[in-house]
DRENTORGU-327498 format. One line per field, with one value per residue (C-alpha): residue in one letter; x, y, z. Coordinates in Angstrom, 1 decimal. Each point is the difference from the previous one (the first is absolute). Last residue first. Layout:
<fizas>
residu (a / ...)
xx (X / ...)
yy (Y / ...)
zz (Z / ...)
</fizas>
This chain:
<fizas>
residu (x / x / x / x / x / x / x / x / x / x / x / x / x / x / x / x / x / x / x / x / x / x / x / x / x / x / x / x / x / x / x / x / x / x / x / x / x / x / x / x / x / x / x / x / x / x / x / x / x / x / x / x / x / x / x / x / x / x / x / x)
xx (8.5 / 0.7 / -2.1 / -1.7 / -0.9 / 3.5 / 1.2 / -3.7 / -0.1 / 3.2 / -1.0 / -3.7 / 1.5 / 3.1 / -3.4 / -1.4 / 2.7 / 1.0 / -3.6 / 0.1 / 2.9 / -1.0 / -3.0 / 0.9 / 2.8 / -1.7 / -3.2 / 1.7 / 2.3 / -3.1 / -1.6 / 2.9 / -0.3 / -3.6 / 0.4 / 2.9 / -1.8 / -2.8 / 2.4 / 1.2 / -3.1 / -1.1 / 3.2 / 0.0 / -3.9 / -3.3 / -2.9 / -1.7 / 1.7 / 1.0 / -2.6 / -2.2 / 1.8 / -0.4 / -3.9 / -0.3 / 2.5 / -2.1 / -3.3 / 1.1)
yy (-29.6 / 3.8 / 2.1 / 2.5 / 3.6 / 1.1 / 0.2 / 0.6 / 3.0 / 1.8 / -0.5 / 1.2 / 3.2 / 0.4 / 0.2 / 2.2 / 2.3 / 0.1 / 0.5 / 3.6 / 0.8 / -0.3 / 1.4 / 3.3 / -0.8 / -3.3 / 1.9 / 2.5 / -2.5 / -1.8 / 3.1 / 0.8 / -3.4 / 0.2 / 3.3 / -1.1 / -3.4 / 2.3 / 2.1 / -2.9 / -1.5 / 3.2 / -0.1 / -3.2 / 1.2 / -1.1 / -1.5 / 2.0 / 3.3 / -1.0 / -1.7 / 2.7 / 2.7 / -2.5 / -0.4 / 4.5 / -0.1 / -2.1 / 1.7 / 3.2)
zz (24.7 / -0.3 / 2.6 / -1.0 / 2.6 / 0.4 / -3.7 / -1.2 / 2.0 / -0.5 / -3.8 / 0.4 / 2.2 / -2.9 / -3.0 / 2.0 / 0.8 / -4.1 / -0.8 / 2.3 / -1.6 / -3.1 / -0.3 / -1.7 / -1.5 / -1.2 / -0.8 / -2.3 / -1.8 / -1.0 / -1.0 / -1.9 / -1.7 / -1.0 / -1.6 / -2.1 / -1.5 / -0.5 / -2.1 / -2.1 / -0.5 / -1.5 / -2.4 / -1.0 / -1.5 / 1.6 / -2.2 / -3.6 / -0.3 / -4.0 / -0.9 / 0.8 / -1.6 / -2.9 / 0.2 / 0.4 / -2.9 / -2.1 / 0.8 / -1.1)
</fizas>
């Protein structure tokens, strides 16, 4: 008993490919999720700070 007990715990010990794999999937929905969420609102930021650098700096 003792042997299969020390194998079964060889054999779950660390993350499988497959975990990775569905972490990997979790954390690029909810990256998808918060860009279509937030998107539009970084978009308009990001186009204020442009507007404003192009008037505001002067090349030399």
């Amino acid at each position: 008993m003792a042997r299969s007990l020390l194998r079964r715990a060889r054999k779950d010990k660390g993350v499988s490919s497959v975990e990775y794999i569905i972490i990997l999937v979790l954390v690029a929905l909810t990256g998808i999720a918060v860009f279509k969420i937030f998107g539009g609102q970084i978009k308009t930021k990001m186009t204020t700070a442009n507007t404003t650098m192009q008037n505001d700096v002067n090349p030399q």
